[in-house]
C-alpha positions in Angstrom: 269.0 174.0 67.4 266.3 176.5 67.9 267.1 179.8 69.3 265.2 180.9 72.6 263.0 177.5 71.7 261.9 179.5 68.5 261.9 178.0 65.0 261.8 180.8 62.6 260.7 179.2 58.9 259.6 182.9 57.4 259.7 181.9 53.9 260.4 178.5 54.3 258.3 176.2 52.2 257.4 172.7 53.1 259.1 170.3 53.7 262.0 172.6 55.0 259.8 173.5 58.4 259.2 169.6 59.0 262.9 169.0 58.6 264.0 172.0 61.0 260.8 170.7 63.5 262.7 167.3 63.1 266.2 168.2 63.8 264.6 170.2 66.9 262.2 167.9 68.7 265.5 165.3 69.1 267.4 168.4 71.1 264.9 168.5 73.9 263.4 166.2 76.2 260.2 165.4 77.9 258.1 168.4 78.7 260.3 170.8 77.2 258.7 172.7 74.2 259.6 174.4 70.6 257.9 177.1 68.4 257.6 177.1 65.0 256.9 180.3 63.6 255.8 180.3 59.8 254.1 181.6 57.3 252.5 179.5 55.1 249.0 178.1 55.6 249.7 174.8 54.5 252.5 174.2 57.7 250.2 173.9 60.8 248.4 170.7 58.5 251.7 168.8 57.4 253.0 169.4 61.1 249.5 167.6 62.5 250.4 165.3 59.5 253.8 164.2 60.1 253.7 164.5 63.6 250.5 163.8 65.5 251.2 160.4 65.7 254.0 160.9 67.5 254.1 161.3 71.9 253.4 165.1 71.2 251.3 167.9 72.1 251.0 170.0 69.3 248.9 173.2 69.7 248.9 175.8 66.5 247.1 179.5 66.4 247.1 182.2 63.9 248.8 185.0 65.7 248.2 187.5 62.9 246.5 187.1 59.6 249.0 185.2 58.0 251.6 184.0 60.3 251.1 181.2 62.4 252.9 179.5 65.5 252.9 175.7 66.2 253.6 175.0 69.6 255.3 171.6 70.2 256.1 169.9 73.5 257.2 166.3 73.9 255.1 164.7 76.2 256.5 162.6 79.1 257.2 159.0 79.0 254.7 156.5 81.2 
């Protein structure tokens, strides 16, 4: 479970941030959100990868050169 909604994957190569995005997204419901902190450049694409298929809004910026944070919030059922 994410700290403070916070995923911190410093160091963590792929596919360890997709597993620890995984294991977080099923400990929070509709509308609620999580942040994955990483950084490696090639996260933000296997997150859009793995997950934009999936009932989520998924919003990722480049907070410093370097480090990014992908924003993910499960969207509400219809």
């Amino acid at each position: 479970m994410p700290i403070d909604g916070k995923i911190d994957c410093f160091g963590d190569i792929c596919p360890v941030p997709l597993i620890k995005l995984e294991r977080a997204l099923k400990n929070i419901g509709p509308g609620d959100s999580v942040t994955l902190v990483t950084d490696h450049s090639c996260v933000p694409e296997s997150v859009m990868d793995k997950f934009g298929k999936q009932r989520l809004q998924i919003d990722s910026d480049e907070v410093m050169n370097g480090i990014w944070e992908i924003t993910v919030t499960k969207c509400h059922q219809e």
